[in-house]
Biopython code that builds the backbone (N, CA, C, O; Angstrom):
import numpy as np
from Bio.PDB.StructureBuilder import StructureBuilder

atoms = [
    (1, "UNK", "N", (94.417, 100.485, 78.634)),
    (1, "UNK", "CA", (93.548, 99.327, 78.567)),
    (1, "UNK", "C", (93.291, 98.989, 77.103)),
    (1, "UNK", "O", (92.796, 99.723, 76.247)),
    (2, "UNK", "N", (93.733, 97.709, 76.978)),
    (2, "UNK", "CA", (93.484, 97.229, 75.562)),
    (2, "UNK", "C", (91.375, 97.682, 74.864)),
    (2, "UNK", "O", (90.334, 97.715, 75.521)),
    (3, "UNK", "N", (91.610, 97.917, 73.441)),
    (3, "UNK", "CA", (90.135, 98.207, 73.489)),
    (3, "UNK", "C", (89.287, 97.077, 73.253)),
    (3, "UNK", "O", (88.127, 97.304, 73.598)),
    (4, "UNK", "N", (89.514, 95.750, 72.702)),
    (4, "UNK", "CA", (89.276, 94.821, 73.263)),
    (4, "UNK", "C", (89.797, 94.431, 74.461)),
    (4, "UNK", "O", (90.897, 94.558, 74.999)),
    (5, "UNK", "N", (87.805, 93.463, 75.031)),
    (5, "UNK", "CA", (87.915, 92.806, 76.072)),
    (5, "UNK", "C", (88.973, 91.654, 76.242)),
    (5, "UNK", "O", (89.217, 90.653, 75.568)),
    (6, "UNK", "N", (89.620, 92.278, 77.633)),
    (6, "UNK", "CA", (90.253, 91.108, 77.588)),
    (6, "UNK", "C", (90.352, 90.673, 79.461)),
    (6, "UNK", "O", (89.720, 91.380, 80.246)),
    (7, "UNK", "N", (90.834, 89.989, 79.763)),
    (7, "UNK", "CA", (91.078, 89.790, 81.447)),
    (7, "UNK", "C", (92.511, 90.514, 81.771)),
    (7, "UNK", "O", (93.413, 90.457, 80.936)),
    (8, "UNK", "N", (92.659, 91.102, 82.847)),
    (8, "UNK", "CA", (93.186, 92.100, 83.259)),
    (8, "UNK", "C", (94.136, 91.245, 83.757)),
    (8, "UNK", "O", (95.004, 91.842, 84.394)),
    (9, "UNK", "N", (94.332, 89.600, 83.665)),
    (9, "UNK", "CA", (95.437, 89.101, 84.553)),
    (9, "UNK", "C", (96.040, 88.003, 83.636)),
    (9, "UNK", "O", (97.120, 87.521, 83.979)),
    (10, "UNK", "N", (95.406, 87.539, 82.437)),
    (10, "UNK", "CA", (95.930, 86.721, 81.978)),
    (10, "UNK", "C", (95.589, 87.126, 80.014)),
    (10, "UNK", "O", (95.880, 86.358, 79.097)),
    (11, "UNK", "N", (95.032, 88.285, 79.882)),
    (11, "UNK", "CA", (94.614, 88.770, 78.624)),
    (11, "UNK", "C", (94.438, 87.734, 77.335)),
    (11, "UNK", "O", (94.997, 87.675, 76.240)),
    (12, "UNK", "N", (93.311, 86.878, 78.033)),
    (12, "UNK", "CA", (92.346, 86.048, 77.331)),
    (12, "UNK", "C", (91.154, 87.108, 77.033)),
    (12, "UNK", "O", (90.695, 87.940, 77.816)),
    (13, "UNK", "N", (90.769, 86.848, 75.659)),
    (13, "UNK", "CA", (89.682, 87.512, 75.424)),
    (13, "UNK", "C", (88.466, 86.979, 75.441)),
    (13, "UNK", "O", (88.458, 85.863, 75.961)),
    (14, "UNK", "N", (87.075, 87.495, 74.936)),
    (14, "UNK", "CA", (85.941, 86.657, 75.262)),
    (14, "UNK", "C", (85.527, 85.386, 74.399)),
    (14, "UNK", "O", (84.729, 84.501, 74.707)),
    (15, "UNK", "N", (86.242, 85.520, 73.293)),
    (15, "UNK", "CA", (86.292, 84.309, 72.494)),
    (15, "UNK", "C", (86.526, 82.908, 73.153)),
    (15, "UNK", "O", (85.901, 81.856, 73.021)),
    (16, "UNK", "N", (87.829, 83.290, 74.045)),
    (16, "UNK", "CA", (88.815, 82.359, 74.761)),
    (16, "UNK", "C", (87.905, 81.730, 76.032)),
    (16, "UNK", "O", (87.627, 80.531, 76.037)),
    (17, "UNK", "N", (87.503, 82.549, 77.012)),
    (17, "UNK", "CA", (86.854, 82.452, 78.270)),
    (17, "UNK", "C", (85.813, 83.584, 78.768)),
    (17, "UNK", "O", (86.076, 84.785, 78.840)),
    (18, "UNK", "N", (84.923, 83.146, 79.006)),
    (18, "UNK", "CA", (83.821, 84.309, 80.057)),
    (18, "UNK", "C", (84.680, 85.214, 80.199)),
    (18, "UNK", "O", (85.878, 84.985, 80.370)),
    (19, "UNK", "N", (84.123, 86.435, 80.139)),
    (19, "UNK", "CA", (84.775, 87.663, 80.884)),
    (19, "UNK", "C", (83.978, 88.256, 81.608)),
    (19, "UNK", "O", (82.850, 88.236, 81.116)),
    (20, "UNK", "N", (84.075, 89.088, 83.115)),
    (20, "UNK", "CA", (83.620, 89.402, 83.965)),
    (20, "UNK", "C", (83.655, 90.743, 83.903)),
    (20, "UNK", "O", (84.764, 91.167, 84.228)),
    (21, "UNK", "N", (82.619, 91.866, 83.516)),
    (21, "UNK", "CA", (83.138, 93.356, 83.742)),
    (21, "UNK", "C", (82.800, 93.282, 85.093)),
    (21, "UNK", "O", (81.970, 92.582, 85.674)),
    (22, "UNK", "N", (83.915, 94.477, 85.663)),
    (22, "UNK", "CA", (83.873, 95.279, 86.824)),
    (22, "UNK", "C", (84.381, 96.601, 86.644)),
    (22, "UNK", "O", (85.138, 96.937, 85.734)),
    (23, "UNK", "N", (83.899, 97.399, 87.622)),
    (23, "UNK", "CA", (84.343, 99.094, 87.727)),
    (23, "UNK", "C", (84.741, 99.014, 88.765)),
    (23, "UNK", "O", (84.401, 98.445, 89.803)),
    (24, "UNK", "N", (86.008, 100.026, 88.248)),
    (24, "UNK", "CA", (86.736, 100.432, 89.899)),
    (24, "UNK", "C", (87.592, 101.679, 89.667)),
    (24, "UNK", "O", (88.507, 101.806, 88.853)),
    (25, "UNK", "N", (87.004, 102.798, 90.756)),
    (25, "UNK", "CA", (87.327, 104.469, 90.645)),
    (25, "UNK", "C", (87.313, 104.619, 88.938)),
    (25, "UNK", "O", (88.262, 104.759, 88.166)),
    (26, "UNK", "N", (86.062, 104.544, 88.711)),
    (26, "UNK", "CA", (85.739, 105.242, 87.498)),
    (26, "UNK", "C", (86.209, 104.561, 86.105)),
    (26, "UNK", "O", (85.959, 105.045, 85.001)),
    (27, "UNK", "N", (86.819, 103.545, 86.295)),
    (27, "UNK", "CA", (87.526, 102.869, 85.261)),
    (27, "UNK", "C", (86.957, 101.249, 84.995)),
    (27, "UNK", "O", (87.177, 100.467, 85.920)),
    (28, "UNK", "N", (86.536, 100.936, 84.281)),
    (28, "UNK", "CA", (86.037, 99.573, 83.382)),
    (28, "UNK", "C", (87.328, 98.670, 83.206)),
    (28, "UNK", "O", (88.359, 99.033, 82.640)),
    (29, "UNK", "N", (87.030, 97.057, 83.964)),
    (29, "UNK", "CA", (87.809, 96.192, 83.578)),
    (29, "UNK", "C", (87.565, 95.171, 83.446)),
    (29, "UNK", "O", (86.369, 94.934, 83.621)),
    (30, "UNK", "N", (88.324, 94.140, 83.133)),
    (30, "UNK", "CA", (87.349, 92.728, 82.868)),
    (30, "UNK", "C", (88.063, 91.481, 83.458)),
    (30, "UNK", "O", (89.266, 91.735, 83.518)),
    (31, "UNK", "N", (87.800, 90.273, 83.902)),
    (31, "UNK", "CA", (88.612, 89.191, 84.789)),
    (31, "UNK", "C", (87.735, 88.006, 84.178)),
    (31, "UNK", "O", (86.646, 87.964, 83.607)),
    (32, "UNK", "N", (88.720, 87.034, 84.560)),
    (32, "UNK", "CA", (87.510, 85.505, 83.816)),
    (32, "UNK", "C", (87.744, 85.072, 85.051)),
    (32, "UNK", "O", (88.643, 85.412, 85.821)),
    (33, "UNK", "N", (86.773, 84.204, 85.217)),
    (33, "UNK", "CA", (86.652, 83.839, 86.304)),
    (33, "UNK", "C", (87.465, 82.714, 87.109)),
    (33, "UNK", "O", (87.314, 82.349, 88.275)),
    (34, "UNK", "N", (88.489, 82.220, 86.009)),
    (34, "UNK", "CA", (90.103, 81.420, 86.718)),
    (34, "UNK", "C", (90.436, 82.671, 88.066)),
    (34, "UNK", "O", (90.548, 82.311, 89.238)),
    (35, "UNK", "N", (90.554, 84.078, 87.647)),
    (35, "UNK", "CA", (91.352, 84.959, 88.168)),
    (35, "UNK", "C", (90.092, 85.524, 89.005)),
    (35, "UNK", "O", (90.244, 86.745, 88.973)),
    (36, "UNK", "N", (89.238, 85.310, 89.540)),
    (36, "UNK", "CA", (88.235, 85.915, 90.100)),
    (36, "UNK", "C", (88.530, 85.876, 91.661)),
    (36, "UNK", "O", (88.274, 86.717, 92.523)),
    (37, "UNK", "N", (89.014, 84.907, 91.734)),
    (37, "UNK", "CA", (89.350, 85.026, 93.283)),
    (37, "UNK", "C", (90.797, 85.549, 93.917)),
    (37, "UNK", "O", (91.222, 85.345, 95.054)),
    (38, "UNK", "N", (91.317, 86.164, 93.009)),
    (38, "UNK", "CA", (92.744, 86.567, 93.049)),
    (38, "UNK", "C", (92.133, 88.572, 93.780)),
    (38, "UNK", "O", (92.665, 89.194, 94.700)),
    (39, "UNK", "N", (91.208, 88.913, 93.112)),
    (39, "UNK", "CA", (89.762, 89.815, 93.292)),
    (39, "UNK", "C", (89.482, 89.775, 94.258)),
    (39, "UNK", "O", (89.402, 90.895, 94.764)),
    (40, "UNK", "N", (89.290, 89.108, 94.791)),
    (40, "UNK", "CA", (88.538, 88.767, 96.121)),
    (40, "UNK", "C", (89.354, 88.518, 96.926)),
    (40, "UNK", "O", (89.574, 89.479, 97.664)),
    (41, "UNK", "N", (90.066, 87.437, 97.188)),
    (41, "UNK", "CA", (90.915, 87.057, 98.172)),
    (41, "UNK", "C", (92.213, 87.812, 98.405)),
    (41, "UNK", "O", (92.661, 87.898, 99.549)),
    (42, "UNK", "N", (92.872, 88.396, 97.307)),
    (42, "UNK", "CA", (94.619, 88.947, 97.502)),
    (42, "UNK", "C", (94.203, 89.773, 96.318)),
    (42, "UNK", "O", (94.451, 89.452, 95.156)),
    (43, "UNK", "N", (93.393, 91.133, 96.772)),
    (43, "UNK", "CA", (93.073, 92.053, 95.943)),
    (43, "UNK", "C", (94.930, 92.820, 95.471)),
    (43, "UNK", "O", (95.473, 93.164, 94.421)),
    (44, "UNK", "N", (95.292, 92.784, 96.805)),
    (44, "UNK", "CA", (96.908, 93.530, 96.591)),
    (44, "UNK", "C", (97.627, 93.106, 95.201)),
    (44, "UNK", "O", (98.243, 93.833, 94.422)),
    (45, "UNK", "N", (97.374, 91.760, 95.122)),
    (45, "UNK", "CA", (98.212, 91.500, 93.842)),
    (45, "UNK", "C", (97.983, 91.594, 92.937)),
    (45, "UNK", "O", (98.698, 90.932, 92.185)),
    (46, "UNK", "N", (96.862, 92.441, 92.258)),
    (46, "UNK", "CA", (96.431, 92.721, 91.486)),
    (46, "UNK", "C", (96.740, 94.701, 91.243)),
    (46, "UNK", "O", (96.178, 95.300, 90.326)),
    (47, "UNK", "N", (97.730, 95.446, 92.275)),
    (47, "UNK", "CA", (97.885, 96.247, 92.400)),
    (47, "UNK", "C", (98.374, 97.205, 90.758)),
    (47, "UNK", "O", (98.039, 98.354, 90.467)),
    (48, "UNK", "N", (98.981, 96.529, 90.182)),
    (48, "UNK", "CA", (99.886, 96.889, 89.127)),
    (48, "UNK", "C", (98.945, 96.574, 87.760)),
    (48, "UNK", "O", (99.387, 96.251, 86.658)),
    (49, "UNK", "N", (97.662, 96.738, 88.096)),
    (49, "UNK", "CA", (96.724, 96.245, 86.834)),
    (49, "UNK", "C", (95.134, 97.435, 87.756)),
    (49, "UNK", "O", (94.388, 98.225, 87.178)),
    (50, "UNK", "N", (95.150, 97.181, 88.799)),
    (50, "UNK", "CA", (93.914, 98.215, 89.556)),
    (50, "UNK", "C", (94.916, 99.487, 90.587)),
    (50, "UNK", "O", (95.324, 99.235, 91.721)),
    (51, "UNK", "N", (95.091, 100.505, 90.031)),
    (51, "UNK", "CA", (95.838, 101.670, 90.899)),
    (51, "UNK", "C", (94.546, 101.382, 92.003)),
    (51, "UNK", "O", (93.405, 101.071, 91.660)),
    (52, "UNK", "N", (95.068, 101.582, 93.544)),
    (52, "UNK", "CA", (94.496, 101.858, 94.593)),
    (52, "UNK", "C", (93.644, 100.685, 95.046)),
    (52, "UNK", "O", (92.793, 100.703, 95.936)),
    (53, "UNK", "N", (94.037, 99.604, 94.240)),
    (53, "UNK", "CA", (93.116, 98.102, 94.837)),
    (53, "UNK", "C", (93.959, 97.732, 96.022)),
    (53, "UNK", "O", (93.471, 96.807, 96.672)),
    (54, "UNK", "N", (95.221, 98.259, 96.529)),
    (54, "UNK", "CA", (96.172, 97.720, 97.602)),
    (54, "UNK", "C", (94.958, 98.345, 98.848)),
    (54, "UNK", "O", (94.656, 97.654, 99.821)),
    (55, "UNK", "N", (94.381, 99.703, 98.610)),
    (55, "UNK", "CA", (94.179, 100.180, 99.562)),
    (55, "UNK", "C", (92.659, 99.905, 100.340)),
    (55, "UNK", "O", (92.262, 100.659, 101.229)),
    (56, "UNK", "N", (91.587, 98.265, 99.691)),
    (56, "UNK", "CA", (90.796, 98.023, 99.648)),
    (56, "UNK", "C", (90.941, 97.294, 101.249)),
    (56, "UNK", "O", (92.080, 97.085, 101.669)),
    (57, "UNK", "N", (89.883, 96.967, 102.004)),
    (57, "UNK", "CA", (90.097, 96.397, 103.363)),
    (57, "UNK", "C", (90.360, 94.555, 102.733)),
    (57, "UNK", "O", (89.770, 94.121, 101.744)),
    (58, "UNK", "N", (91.291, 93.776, 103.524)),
    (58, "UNK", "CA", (91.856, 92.647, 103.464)),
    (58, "UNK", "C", (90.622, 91.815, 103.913)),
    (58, "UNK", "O", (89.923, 92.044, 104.900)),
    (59, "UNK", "N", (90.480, 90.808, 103.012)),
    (59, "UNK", "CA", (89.000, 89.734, 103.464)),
    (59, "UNK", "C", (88.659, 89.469, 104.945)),
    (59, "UNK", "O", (87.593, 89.466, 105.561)),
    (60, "UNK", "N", (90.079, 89.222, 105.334)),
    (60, "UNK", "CA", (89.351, 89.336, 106.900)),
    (60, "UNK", "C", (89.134, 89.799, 108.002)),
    (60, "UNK", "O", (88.934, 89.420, 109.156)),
    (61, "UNK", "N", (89.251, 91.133, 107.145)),
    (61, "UNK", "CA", (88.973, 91.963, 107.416)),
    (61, "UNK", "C", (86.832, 92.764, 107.401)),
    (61, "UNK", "O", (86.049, 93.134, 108.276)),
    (62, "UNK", "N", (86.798, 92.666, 106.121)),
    (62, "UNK", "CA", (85.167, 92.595, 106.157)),
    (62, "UNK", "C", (84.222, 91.207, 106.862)),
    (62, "UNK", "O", (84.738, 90.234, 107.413)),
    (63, "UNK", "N", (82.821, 91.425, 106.678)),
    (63, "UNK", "CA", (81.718, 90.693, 107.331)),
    (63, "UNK", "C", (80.806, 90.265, 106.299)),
    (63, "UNK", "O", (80.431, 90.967, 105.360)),
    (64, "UNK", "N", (80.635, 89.657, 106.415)),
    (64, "UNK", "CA", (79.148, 89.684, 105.663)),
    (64, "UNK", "C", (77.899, 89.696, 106.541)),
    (64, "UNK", "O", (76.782, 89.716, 106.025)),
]
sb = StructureBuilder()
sb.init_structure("model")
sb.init_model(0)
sb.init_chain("A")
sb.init_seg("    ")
for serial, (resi, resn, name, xyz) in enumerate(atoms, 1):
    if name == "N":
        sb.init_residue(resn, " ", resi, " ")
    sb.init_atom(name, np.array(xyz, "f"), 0.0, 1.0, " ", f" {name:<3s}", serial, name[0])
structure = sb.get_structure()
């Protein structure tokens, strides 16, 4: 992980755009919010940037 902030999908830094921290299994990352729903909606494709985000339940899968 770069030690500057940057977004985990398009490595804009905070200069550039908002950055969003999040944690996941113990590890600090950051997303702007173009890519926020890539997070949310098709966590899978984000597999190769979050180890073990494939294995999160599929949106429609949860409730609110």
């Amino acid at each position: 992980m770069p030690s500057e902030a940057t977004c985990m999908v398009c490595d804009r830094n905070a200069q550039q755009v908002p950055l969003l921290a999040i944690q996941f299994q113990d590890q600090s990352y950051w997303i702007c919010p173009q890519h926020l729903p890539i997070l949310i909606h098709k966590p899978e494709q984000l597999a190769d940037k979050l180890p073990g985000v494939e294995n999160l339940p599929h949106p429609e899968e949860h409730h609110h």
